[in-house]
PyMOL CGO cylinders between C-alpha atoms (Angstrom):
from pymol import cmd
from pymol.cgo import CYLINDER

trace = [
    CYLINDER, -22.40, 10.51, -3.93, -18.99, 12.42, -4.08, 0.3, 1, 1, 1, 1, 1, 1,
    CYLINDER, -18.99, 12.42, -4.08, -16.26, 11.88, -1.64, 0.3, 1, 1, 1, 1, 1, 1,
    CYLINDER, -16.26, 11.88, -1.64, -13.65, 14.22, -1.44, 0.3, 1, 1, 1, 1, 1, 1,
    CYLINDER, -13.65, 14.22, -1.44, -10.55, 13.53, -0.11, 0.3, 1, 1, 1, 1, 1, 1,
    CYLINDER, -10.55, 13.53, -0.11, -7.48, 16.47, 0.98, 0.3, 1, 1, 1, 1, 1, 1,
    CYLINDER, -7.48, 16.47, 0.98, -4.69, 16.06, -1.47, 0.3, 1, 1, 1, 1, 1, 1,
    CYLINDER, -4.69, 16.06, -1.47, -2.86, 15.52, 1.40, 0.3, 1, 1, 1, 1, 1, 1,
    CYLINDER, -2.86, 15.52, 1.40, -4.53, 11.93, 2.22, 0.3, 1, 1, 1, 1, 1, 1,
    CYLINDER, -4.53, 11.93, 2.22, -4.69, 10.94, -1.59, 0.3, 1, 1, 1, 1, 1, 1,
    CYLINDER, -4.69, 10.94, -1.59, -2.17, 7.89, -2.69, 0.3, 1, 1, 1, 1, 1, 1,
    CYLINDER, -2.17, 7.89, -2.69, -0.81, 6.73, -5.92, 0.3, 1, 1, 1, 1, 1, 1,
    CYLINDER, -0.81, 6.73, -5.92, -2.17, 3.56, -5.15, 0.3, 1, 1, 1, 1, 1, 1,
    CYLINDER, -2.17, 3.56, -5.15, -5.16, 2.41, -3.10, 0.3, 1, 1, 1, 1, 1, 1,
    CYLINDER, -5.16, 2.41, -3.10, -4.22, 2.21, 0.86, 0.3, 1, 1, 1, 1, 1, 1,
    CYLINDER, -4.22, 2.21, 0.86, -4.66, -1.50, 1.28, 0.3, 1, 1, 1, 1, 1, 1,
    CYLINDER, -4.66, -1.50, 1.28, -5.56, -1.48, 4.89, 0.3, 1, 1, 1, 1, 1, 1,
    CYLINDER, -5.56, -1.48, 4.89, -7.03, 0.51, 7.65, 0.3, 1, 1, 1, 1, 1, 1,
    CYLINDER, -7.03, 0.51, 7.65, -4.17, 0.22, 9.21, 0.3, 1, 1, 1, 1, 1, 1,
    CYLINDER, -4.17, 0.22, 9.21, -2.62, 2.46, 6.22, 0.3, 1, 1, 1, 1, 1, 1,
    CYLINDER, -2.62, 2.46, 6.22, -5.33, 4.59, 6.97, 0.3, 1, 1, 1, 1, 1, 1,
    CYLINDER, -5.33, 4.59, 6.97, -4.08, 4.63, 10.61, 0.3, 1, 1, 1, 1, 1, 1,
    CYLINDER, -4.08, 4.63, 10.61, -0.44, 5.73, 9.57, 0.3, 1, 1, 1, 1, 1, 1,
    CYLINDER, -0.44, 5.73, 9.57, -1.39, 8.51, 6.95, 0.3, 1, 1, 1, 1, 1, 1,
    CYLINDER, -1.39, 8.51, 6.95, -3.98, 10.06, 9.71, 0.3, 1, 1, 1, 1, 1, 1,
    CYLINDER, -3.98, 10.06, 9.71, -0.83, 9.96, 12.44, 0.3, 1, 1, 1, 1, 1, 1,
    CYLINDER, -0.83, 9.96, 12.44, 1.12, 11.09, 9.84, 0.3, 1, 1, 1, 1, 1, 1,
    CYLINDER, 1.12, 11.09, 9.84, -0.83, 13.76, 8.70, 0.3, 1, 1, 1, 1, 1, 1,
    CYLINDER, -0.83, 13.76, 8.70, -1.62, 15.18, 12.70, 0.3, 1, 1, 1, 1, 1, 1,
    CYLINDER, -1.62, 15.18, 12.70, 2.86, 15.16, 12.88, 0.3, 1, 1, 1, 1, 1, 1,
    CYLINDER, 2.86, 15.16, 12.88, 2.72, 17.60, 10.09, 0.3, 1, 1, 1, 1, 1, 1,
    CYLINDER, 2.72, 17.60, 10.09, 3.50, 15.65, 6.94, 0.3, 1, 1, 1, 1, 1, 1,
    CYLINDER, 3.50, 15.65, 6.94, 2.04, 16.01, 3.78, 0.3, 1, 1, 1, 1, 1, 1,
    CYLINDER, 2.04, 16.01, 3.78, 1.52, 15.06, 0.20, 0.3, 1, 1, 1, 1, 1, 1,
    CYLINDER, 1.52, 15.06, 0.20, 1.59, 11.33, 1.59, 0.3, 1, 1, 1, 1, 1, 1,
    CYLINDER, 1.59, 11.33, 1.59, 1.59, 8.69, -1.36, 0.3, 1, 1, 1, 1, 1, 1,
    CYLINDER, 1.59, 8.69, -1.36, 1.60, 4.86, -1.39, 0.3, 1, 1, 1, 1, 1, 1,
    CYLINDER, 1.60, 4.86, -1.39, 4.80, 4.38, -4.19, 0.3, 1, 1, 1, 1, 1, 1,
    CYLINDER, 4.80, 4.38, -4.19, 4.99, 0.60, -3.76, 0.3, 1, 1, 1, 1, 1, 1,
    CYLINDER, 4.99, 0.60, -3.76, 1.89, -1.13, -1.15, 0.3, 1, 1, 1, 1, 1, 1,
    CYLINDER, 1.89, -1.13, -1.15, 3.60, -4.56, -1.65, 0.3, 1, 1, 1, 1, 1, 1,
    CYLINDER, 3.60, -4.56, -1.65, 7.05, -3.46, -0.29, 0.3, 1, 1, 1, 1, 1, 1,
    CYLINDER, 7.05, -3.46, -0.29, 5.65, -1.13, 1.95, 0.3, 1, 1, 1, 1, 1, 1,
    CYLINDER, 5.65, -1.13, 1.95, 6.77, 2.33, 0.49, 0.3, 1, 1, 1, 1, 1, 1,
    CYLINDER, 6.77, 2.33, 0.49, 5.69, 5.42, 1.15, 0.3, 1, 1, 1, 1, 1, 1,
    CYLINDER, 5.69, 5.42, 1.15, 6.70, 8.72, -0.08, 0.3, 1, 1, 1, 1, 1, 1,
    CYLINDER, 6.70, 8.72, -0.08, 5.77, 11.97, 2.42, 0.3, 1, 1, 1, 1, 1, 1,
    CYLINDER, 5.77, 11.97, 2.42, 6.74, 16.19, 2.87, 0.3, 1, 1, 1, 1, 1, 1,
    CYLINDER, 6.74, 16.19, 2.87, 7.95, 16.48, 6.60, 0.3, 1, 1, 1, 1, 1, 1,
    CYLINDER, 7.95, 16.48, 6.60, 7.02, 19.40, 8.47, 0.3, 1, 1, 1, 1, 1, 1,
    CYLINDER, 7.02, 19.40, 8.47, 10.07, 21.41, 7.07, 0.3, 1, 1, 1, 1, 1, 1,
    CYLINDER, 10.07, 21.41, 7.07, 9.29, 20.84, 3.36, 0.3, 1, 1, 1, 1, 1, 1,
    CYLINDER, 9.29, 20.84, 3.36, 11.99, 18.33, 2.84, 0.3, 1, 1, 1, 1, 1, 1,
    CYLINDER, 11.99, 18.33, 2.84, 10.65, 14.95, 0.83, 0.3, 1, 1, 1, 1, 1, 1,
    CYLINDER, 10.65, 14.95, 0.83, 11.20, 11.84, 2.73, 0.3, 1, 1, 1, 1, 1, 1,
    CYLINDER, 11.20, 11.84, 2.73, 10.83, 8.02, 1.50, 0.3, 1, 1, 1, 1, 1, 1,
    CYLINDER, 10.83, 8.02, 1.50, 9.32, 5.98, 4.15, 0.3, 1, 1, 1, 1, 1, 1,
    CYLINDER, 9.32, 5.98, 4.15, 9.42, 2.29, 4.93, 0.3, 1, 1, 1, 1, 1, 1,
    CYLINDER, 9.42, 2.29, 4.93, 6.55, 0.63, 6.52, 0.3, 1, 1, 1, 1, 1, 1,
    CYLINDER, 6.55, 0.63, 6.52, 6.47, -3.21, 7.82, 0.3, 1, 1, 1, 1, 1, 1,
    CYLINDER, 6.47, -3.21, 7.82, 4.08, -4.11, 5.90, 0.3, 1, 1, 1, 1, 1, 1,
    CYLINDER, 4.08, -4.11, 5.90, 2.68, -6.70, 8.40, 0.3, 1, 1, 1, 1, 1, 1,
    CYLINDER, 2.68, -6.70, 8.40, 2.84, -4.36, 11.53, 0.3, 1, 1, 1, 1, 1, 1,
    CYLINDER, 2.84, -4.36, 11.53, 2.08, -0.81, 9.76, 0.3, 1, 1, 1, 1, 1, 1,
    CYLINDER, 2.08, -0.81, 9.76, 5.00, 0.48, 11.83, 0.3, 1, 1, 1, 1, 1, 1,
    CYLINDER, 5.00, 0.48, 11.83, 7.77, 2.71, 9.92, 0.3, 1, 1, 1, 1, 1, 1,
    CYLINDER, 7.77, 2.71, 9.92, 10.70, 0.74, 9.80, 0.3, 1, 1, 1, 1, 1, 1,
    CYLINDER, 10.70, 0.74, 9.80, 12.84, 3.20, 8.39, 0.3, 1, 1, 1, 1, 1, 1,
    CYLINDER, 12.84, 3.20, 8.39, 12.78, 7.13, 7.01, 0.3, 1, 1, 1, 1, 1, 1,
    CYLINDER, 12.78, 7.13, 7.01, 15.23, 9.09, 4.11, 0.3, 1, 1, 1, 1, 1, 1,
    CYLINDER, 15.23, 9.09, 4.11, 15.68, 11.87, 2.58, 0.3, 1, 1, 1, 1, 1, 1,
    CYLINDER, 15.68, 11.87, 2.58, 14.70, 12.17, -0.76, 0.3, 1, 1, 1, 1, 1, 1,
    CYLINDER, 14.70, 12.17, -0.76, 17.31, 14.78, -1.20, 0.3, 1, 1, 1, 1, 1, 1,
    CYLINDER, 17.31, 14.78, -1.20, 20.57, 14.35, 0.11, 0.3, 1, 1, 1, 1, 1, 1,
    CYLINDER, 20.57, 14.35, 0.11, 20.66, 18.18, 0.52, 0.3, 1, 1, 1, 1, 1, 1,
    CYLINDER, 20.66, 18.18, 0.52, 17.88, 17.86, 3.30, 0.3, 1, 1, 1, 1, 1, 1,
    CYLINDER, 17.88, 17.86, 3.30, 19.40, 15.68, 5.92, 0.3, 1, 1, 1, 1, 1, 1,
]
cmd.load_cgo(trace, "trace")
């Protein structure tokens, strides 16, 4: 059997949690996109917001709450 997933929900690395799961979905239904786990252990996540601009988020990586949120490009702020 084949799963496929939207390129949207795919990650660089494997979402460790369901609670990972949790935040991409919310994510996802704000209007962000291209969302990829860049470091699970630190709690990294990279992410399009709904105006195209890249954004590094943080994530507690005990509470799956975003801690903090920057632009990739210092052009988009």
């Amino acid at each position: 059997m084949v799963l496929l997933l939207p390129l949207a929900a795919m990650a660089d690395e494997e979402m460790p949690s369901e609670e990972y799961d949790a935040l991409a979905a919310k994510l996802i239904m704000n209007g962000f996109t291209m969302l990829h786990v860049v470091d699970a252990e630190r709690g990294i996540m990279s992410a399009f917001d709904t105006e195209g601009s890249e954004v590094m988020l943080h994530v507690d990586p005990a509470t799956r709450q975003i801690t903090n949120m920057a632009y990739v490009h210092m052009t988009d702020e």
